[in-house]
C-alpha positions as CSV (number, residue, x, y, z in Angstrom):
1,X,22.7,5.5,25.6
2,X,23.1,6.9,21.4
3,X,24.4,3.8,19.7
4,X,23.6,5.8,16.0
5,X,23.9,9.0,14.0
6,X,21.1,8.6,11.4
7,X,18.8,7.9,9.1
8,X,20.9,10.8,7.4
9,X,21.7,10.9,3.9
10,X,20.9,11.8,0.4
11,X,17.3,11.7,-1.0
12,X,16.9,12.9,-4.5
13,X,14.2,11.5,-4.9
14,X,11.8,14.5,-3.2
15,X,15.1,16.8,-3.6
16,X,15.9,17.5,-7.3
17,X,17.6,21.2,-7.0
18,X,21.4,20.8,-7.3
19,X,21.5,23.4,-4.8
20,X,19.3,21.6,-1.7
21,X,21.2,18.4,-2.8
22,X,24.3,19.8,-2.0
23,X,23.1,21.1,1.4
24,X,22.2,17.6,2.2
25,X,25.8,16.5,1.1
26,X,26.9,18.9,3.2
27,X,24.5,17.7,6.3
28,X,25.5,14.2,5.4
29,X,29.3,15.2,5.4
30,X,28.8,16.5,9.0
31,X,27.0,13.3,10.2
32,X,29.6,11.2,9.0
33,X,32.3,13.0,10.9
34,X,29.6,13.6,14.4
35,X,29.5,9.8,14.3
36,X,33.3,8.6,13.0
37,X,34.6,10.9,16.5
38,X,31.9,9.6,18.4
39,X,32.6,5.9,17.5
40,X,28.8,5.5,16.6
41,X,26.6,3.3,14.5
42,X,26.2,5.6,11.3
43,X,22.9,4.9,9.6
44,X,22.0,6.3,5.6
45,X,19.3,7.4,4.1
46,X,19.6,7.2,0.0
47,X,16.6,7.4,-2.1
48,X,17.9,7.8,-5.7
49,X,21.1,9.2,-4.9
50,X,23.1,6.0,-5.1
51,X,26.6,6.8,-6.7
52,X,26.5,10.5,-4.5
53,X,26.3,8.5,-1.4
54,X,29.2,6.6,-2.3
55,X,31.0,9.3,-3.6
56,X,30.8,11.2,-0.4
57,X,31.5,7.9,1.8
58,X,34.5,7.2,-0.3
59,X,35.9,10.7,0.6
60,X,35.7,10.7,3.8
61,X,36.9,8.6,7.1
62,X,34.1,7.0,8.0
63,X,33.0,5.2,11.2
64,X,33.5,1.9,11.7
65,X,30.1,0.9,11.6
66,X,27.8,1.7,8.5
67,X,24.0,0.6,7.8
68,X,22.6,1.4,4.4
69,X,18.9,1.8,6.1
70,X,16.1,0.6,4.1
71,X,18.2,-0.9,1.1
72,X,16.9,-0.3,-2.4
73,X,19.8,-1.3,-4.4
74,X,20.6,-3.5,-7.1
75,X,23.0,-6.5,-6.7
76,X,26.0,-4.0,-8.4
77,X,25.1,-1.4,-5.5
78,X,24.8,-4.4,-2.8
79,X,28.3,-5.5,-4.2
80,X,29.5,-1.7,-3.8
81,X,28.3,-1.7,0.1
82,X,29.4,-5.0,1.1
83,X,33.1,-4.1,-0.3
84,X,33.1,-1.3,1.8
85,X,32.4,-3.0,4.8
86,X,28.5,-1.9,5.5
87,X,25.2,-3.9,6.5
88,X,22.4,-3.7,4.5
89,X,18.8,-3.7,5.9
90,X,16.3,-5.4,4.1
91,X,12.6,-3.4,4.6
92,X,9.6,-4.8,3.6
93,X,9.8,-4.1,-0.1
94,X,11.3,-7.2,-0.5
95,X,8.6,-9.0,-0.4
96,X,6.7,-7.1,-3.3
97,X,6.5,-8.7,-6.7
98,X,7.7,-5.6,-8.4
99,X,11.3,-6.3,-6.5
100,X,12.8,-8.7,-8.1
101,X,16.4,-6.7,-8.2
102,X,16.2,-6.2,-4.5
103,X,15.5,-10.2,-4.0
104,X,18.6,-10.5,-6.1
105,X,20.9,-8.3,-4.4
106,X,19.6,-10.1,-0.5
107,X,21.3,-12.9,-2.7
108,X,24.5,-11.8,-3.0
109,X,24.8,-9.5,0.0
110,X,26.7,-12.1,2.9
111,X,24.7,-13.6,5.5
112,X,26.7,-11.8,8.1
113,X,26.1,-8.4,6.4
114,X,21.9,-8.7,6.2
115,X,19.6,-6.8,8.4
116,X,16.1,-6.7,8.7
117,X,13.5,-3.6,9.5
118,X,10.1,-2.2,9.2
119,X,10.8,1.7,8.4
120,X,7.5,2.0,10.3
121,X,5.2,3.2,8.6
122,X,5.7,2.7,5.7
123,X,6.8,-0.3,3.5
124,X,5.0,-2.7,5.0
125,X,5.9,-7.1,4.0
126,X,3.1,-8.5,2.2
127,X,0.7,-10.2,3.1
128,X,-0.1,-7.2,5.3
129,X,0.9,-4.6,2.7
130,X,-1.5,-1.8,2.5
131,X,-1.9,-1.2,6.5
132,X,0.5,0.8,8.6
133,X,3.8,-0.7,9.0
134,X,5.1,-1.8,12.8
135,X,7.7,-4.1,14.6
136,X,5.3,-6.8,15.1
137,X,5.1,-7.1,10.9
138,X,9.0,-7.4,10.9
139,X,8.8,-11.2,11.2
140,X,6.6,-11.3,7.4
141,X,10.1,-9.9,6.1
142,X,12.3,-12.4,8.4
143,X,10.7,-15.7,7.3
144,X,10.5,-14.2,3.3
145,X,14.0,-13.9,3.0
146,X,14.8,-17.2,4.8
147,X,12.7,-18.5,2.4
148,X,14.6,-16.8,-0.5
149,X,18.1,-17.7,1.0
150,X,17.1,-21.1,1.2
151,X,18.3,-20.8,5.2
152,X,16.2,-22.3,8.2
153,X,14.2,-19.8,9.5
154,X,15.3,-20.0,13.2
155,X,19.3,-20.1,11.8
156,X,18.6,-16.9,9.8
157,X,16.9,-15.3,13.3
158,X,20.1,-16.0,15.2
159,X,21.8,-14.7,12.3
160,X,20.4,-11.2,11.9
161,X,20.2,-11.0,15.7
162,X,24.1,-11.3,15.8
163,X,24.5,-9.0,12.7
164,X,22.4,-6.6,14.4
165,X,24.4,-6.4,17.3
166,X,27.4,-6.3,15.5
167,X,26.3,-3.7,13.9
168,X,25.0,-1.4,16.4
169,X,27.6,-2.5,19.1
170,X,24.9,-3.1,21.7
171,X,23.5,-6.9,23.0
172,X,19.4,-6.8,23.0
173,X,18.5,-5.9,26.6
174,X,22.2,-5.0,27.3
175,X,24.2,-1.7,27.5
176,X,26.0,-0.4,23.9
């Protein structure tokens, strides 16, 4: 069955009008509520649009589950989603040498609050950066920030396994 309303979200980044970004708000105001009444999983998109998408979650009810898809924050904006109660998901940007302030905000974002994805197809982990992004790269990510948190590999799995469950309200290969 749905377990999550999303990616949805603000993206500034290909939408610079004021007046498309406030049809997205307005899309993204409508998603909140579709998934807050259907007790969903409510996944964001933001792309340069940081302080909006807070300013619109922060004036609305929101669901009780939130994922920040494909984090790109910096550790103040990992600090901002973690006091409001969200996961953050961890692509494979991470593991580029150019982000360094992503690296630092895995480090202060709570164990219990990291996920893990490929957004497929893009953003694929090193070392297989360059080719199309897929599931079967996601462990690249996995073991890099294991490495980075200075946590066992197969401690962090079970980690972001439970966290991901948590998070979606579903067990893998069960019923949400």
């Amino acid at each position: 069955g749905v377990v999550a309303v999303g990616e949805t979200g603000l993206d500034y980044y290909r939408t610079r009008d004021a007046e498309a970004q406030q049809v997205q708000a307005h899309s993204f105001r409508f998603h909140i509520a579709l998934a807050r009444e259907n007790n969903l999983t409510f996944v964001i998109h933001d792309r340069d649009a940081h302080a909006d998408v807070l300013k619109v979650l922060d004036s609305m009810d929101l669901p009780e589950r939130v994922v920040m898809h494909c984090f790109s924050g910096d550790t103040d904006f990992a600090h901002e989603c973690v006091a409001r109660g969200f996961w953050l998901s961890y692509p494979g940007v991470v593991t580029f040498g150019s982000a360094g302030s992503l690296r630092d905000a895995a480090k202060v974002t709570p164990l219990e609050r990291i996920l893990v994805e490929t957004d497929a197809p893009y953003l694929t982990p090193k070392p297989q950066r360059g080719k199309p992004n897929a599931p079967y790269l996601l462990p690249h990510t996995v073991a890099f920030l294991a490495d980075l948190l200075g946590i066992d590999l197969a401690d962090f799995c079970r980690q972001v396994t439970v966290n991901t469950e948590a998070a979606y309200a579903t067990r893998w290969g069960g019923d949400a």
